[in-house]
The first five atom37 places (N, CA, C, CB, O) and aatype in JSON, in Angstrom:
{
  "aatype": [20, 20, 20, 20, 20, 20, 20, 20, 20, 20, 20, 20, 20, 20, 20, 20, 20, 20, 20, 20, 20, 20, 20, 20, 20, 20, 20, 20, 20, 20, 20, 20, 20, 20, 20, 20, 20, 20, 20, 20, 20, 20, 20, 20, 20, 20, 20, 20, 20, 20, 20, 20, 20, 20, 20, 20, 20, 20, 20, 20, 20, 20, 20, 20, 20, 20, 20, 20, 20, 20, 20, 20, 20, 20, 20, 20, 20, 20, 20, 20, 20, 20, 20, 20, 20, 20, 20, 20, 20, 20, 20, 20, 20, 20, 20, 20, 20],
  "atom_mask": [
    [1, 1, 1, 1, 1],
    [1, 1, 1, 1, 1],
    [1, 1, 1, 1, 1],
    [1, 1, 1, 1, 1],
    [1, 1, 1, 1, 1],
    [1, 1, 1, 1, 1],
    [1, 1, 1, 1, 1],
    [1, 1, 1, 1, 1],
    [1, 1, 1, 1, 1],
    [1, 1, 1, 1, 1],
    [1, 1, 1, 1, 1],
    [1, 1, 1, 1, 1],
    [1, 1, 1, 1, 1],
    [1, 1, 1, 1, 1],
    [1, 1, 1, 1, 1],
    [1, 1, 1, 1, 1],
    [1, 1, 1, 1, 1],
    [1, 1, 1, 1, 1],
    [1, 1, 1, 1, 1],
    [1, 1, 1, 1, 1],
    [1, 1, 1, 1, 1],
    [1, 1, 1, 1, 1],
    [1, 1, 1, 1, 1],
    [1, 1, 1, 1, 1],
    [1, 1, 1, 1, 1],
    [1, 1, 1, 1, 1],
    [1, 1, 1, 1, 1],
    [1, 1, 1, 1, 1],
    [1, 1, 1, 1, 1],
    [1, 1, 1, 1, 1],
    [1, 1, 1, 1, 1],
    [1, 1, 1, 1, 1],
    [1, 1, 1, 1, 1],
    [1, 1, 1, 1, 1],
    [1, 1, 1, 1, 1],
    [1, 1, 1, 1, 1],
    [1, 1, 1, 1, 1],
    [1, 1, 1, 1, 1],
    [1, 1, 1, 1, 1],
    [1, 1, 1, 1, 1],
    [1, 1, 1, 1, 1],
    [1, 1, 1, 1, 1],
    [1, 1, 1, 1, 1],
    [1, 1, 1, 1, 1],
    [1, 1, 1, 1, 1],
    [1, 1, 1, 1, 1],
    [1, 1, 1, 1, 1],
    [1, 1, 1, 1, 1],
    [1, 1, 1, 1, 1],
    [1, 1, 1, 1, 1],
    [1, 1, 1, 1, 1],
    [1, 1, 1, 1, 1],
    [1, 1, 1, 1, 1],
    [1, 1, 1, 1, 1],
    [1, 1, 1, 1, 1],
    [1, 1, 1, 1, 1],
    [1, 1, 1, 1, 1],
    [1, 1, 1, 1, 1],
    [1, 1, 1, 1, 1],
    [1, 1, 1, 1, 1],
    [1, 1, 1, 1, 1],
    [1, 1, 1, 1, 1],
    [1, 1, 1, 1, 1],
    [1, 1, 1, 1, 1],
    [1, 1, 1, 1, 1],
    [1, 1, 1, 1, 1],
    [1, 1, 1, 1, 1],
    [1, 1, 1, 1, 1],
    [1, 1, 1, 1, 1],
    [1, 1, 1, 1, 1],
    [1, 1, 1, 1, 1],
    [1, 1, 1, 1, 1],
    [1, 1, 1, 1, 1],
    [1, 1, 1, 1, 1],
    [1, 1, 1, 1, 1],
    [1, 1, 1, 1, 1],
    [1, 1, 1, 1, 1],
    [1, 1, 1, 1, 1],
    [1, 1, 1, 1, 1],
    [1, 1, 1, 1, 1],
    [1, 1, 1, 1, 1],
    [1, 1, 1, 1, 1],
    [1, 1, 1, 1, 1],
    [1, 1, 1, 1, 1],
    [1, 1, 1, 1, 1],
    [1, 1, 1, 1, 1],
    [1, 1, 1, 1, 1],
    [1, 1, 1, 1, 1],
    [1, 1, 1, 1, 1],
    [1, 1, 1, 1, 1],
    [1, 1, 1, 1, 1],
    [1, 1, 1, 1, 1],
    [1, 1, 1, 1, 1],
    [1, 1, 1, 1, 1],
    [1, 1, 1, 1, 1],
    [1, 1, 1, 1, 1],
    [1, 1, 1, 1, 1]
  ],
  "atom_positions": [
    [[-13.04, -17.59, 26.35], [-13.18, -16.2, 25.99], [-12.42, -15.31, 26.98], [-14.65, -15.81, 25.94], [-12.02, -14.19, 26.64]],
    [[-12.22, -15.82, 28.22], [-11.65, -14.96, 29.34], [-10.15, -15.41, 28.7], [-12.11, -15.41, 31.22], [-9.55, -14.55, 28.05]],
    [[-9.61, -16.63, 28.87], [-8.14, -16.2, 28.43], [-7.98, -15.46, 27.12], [-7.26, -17.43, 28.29], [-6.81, -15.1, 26.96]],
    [[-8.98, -15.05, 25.9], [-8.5, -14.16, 24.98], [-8.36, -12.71, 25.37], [-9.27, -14.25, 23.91], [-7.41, -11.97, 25.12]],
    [[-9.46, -12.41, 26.03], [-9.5, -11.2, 26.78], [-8.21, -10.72, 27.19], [-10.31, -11.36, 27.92], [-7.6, -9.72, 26.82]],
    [[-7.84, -11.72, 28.12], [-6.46, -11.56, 28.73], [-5.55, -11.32, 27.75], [-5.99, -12.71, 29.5], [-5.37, -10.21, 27.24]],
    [[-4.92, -12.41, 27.44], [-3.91, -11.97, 25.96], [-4.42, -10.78, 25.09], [-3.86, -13.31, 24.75], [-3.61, -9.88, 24.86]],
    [[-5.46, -10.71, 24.68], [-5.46, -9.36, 23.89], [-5.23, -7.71, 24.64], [-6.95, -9.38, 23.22], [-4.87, -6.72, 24.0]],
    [[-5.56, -7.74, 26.22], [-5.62, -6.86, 27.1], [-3.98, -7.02, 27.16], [-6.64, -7.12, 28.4], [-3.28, -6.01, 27.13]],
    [[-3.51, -8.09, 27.23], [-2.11, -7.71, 27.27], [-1.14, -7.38, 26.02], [-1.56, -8.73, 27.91], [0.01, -6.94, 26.05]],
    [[-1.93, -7.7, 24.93], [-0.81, -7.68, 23.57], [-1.26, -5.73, 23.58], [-1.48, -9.06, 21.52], [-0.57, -4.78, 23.22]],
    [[-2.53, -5.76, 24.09], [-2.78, -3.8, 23.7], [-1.86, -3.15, 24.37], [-4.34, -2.92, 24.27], [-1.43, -2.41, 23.49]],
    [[-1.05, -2.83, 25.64], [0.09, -2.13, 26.21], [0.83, -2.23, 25.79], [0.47, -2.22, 27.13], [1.46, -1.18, 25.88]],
    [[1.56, -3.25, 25.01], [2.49, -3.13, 24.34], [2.95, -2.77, 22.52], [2.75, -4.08, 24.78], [4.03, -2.52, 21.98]],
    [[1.11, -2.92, 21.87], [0.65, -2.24, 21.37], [0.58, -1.22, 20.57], [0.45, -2.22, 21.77], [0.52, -0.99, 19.36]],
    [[0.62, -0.41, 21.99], [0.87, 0.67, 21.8], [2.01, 2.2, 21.21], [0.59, 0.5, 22.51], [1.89, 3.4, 20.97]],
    [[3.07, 1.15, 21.22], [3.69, 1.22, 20.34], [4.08, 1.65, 18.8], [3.67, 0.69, 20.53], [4.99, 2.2, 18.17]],
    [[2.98, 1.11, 18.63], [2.65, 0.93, 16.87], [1.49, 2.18, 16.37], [1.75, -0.92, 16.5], [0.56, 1.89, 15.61]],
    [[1.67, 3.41, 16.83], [1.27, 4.71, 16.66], [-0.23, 4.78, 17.11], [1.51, 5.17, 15.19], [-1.1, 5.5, 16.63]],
    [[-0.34, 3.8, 18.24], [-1.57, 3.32, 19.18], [-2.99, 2.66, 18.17], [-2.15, 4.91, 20.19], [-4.15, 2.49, 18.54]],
    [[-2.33, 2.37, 16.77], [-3.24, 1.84, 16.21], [-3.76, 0.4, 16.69], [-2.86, 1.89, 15.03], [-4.91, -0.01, 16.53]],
    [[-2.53, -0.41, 17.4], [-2.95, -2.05, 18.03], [-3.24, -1.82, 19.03], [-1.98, -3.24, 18.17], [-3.97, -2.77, 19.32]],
    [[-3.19, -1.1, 19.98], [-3.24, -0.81, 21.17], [-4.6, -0.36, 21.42], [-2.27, 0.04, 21.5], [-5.02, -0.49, 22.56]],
    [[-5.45, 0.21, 20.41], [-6.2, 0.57, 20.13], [-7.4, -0.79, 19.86], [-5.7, 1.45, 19.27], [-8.52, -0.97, 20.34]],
    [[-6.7, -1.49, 19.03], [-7.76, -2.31, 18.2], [-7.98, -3.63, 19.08], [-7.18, -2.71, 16.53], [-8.97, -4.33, 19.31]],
    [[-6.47, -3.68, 19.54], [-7.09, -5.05, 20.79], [-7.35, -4.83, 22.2], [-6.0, -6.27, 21.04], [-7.7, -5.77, 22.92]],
    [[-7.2, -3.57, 22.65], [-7.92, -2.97, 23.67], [-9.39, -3.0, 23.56], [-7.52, -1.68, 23.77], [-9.87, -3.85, 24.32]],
    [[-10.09, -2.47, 23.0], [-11.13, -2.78, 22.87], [-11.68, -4.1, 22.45], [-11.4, -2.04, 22.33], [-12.67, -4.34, 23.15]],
    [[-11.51, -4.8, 21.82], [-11.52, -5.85, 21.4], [-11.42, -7.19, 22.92], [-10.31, -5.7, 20.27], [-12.03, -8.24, 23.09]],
    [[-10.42, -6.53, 23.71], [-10.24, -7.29, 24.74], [-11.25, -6.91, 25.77], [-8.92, -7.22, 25.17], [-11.77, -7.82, 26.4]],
    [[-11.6, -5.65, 26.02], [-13.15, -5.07, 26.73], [-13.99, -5.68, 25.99], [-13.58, -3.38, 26.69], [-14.16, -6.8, 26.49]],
    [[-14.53, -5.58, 25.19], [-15.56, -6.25, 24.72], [-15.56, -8.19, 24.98], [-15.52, -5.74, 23.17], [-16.52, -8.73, 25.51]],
    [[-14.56, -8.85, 24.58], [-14.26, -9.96, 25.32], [-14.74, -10.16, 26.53], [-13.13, -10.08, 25.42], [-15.72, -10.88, 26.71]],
    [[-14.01, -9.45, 27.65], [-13.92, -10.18, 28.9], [-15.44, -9.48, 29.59], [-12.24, -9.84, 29.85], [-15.93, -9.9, 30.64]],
    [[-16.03, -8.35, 28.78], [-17.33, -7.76, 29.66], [-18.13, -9.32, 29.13], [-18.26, -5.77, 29.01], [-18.74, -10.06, 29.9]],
    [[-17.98, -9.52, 27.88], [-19.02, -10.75, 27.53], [-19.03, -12.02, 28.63], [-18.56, -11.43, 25.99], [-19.97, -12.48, 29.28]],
    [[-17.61, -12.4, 28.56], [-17.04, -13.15, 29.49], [-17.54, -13.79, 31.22], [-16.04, -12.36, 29.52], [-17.65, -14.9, 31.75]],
    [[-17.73, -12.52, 31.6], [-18.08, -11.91, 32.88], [-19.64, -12.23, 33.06], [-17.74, -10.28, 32.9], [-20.17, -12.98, 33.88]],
    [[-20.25, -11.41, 32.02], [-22.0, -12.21, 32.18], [-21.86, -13.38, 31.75], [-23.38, -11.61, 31.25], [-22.78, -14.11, 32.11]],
    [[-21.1, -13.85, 31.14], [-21.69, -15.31, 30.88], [-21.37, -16.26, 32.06], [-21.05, -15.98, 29.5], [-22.04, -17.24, 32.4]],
    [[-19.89, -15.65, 32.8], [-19.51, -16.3, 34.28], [-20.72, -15.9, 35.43], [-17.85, -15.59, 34.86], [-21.27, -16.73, 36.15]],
    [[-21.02, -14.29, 35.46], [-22.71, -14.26, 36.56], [-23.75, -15.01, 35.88], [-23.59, -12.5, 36.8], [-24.59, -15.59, 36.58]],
    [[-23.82, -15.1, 34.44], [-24.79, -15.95, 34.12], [-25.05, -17.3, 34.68], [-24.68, -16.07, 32.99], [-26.15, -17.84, 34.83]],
    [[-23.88, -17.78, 34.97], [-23.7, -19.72, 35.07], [-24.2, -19.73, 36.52], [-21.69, -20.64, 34.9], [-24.74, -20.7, 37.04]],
    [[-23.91, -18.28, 37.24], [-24.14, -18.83, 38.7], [-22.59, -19.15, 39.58], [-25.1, -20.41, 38.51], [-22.42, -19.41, 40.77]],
    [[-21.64, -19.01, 38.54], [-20.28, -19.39, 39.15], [-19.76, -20.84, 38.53], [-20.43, -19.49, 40.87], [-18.55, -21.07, 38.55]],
    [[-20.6, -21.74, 38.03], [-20.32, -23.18, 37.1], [-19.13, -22.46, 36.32], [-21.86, -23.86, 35.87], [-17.98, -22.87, 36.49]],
    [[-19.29, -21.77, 35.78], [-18.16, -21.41, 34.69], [-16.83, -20.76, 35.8], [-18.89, -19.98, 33.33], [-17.22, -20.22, 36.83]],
    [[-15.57, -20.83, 35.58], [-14.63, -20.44, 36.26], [-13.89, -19.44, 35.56], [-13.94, -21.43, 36.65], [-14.33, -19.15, 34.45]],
    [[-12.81, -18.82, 35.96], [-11.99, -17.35, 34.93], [-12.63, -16.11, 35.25], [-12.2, -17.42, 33.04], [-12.53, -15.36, 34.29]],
    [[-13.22, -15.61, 36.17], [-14.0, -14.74, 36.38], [-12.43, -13.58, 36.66], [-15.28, -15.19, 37.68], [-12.3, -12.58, 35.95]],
    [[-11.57, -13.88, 37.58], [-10.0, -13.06, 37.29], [-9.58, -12.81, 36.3], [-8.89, -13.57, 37.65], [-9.22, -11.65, 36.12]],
    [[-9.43, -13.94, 35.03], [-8.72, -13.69, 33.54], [-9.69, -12.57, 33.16], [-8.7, -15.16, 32.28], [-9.27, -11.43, 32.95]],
    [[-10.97, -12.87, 33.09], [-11.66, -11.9, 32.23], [-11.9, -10.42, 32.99], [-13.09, -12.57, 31.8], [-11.88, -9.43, 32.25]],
    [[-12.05, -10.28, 34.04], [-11.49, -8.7, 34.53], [-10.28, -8.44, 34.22], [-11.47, -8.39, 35.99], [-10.14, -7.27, 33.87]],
    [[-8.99, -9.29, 34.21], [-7.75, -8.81, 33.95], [-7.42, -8.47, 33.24], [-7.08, -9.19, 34.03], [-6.5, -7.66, 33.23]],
    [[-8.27, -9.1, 31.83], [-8.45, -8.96, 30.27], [-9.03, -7.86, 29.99], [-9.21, -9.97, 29.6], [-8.37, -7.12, 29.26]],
    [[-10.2, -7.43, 30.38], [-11.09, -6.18, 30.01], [-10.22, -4.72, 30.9], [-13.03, -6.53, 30.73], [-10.31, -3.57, 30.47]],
    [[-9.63, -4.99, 31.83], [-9.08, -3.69, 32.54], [-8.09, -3.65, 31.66], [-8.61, -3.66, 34.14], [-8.18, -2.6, 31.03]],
    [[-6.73, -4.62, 31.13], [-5.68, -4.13, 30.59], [-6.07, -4.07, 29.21], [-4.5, -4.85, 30.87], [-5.4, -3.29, 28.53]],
    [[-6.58, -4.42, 28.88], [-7.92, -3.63, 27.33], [-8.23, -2.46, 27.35], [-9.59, -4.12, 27.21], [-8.11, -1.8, 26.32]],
    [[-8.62, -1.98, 28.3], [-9.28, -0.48, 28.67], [-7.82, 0.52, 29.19], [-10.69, -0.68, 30.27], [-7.69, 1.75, 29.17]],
    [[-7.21, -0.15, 29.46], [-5.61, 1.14, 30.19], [-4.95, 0.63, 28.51], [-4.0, 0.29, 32.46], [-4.31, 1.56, 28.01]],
    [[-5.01, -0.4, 27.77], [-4.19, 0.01, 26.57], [-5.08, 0.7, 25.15], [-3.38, -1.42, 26.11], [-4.54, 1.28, 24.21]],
    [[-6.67, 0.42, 25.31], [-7.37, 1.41, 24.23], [-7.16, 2.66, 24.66], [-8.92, 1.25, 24.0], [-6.82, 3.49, 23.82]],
    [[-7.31, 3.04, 25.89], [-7.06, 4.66, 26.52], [-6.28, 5.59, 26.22], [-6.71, 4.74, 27.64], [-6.42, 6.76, 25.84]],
    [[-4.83, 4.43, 26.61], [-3.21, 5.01, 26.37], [-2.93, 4.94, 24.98], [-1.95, 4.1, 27.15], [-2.16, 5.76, 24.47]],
    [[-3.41, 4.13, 24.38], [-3.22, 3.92, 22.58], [-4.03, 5.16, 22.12], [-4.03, 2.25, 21.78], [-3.33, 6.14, 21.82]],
    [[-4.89, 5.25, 22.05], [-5.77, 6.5, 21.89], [-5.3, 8.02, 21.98], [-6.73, 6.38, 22.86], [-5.2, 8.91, 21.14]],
    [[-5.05, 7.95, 23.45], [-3.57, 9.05, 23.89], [-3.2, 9.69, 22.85], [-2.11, 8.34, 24.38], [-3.38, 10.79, 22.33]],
    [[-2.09, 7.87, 22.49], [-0.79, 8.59, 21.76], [-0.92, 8.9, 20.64], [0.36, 7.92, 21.66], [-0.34, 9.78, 20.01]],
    [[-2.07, 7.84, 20.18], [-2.43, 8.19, 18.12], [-2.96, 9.6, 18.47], [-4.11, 6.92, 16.94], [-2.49, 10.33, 17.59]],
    [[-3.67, 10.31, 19.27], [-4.11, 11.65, 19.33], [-3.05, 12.7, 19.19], [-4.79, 11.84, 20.54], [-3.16, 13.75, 18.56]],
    [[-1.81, 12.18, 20.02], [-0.54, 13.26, 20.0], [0.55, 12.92, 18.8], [0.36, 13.18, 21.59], [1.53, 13.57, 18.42]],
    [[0.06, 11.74, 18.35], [0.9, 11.51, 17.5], [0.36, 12.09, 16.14], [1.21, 10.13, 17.54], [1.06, 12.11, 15.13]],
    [[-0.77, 12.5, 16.17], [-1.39, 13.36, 14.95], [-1.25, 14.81, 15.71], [-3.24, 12.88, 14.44], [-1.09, 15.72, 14.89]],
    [[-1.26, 15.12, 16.65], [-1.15, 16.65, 17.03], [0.66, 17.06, 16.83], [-1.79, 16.88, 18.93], [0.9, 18.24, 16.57]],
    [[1.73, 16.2, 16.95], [2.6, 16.63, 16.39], [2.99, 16.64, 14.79], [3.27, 16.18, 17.02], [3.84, 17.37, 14.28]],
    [[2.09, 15.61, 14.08], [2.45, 15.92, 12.85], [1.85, 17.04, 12.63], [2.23, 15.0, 11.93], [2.56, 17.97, 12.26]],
    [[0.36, 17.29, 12.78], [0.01, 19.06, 12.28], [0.74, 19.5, 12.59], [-1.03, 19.98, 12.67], [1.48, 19.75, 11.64]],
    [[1.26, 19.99, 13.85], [2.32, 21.0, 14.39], [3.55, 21.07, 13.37], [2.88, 20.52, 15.94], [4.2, 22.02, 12.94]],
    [[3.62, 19.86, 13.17], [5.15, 19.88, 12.64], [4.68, 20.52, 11.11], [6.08, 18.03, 12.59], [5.32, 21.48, 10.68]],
    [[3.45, 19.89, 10.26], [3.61, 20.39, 9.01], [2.84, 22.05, 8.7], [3.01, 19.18, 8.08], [2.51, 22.69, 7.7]],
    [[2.79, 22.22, 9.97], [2.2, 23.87, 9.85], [3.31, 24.87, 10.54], [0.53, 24.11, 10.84], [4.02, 25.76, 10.08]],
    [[3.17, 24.43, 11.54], [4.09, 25.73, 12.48], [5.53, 25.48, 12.29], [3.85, 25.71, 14.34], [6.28, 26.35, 11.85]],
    [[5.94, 24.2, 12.63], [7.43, 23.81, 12.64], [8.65, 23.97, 11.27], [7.31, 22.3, 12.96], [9.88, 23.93, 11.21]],
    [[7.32, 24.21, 10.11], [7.94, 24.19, 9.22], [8.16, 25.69, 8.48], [7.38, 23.22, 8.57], [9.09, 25.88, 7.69]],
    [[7.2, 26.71, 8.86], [7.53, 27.77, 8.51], [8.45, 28.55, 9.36], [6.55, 28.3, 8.27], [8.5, 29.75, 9.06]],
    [[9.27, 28.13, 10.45], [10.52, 28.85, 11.17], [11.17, 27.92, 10.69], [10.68, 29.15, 12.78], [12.15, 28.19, 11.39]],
    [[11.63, 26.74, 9.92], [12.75, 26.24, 9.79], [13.8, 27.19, 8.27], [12.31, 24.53, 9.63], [13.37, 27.17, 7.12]],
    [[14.95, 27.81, 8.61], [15.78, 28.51, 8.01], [16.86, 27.42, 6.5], [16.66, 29.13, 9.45], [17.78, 26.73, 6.94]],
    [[16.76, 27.42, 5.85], [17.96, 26.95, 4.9], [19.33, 27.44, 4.55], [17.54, 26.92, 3.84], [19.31, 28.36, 3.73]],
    [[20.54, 27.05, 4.94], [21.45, 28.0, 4.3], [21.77, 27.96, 2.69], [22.69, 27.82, 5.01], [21.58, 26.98, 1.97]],
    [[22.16, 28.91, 2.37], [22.1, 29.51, 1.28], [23.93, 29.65, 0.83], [21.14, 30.96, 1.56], [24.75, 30.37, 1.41]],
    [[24.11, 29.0, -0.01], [25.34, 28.64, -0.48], [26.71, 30.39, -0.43], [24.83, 27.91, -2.33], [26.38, 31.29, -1.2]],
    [[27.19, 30.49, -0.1], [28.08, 31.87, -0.59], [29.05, 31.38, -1.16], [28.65, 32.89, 0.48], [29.57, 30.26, -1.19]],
    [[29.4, 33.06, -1.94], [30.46, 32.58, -3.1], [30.84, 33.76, -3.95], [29.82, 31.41, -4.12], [31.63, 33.62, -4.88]]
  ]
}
C-alpha cells in the first residue's frame, strides 16, 4: 500500500496538468493510501517496513491535490472571466466598401 501511495503521490504532480482533474484524484487517493499505510506500519510495532514510501506517498499526494485544486480553481476563474468580461470588450472589424 505504501509503494501505491508513492506512485500515485507521484503520478498527481504531474497530473496536474490535465486541468488538475488527475492531480486532484490521485492526490488524494495517494493521502488516503499512505495515512492508512502509516497506522498499519505504527500498528505492527515496526514488523511492517516502508514507513518512508508511505510519507513520501501521502506528502506528494497532498502538494499535488493542493496544486491540482489551485489550478482547476483558476482554470474555471479564467473561463468565467473570459466568457463574461473578456468577451464584451472584444471589437470585430466590419468590412468597408
Amino acid at each position: 500500500m505504501a509503494i501505491a501511495a508513492l506512485v500515485l503521490g507521484i503520478i498527481a504532480i504531474p497530473g496536474i496538468c490535465c486541468y488538475g482533474v488527475v492531480g486532484v484524484a490521485a492526490g488524494v487517493t495517494a493521502v488516503i493510501l499512505g495515512r492508512m499505510s502509516l497506522s498499519k506500519i505504527t500498528a505492527s510495532g515496526g514488523m511492517i517496513g516502508g514507513r518512508g514510501l508511505a510519507q513520501a506517498g501521502w506528502i506528494c499526494g497532498l502538494i499535488g491535490a493542493v496544486l491540482g485544486l489551485i489550478w482547476g480553481i483558476l482554470q474555471i476563474a479564467f473561463l468565467i472571466f473570459g466568457m463574461t468580461s473578456g468577451f464584451g470588450t472584444l471589437t470585430f472589424p466590419t468590412p468597408s466598401g
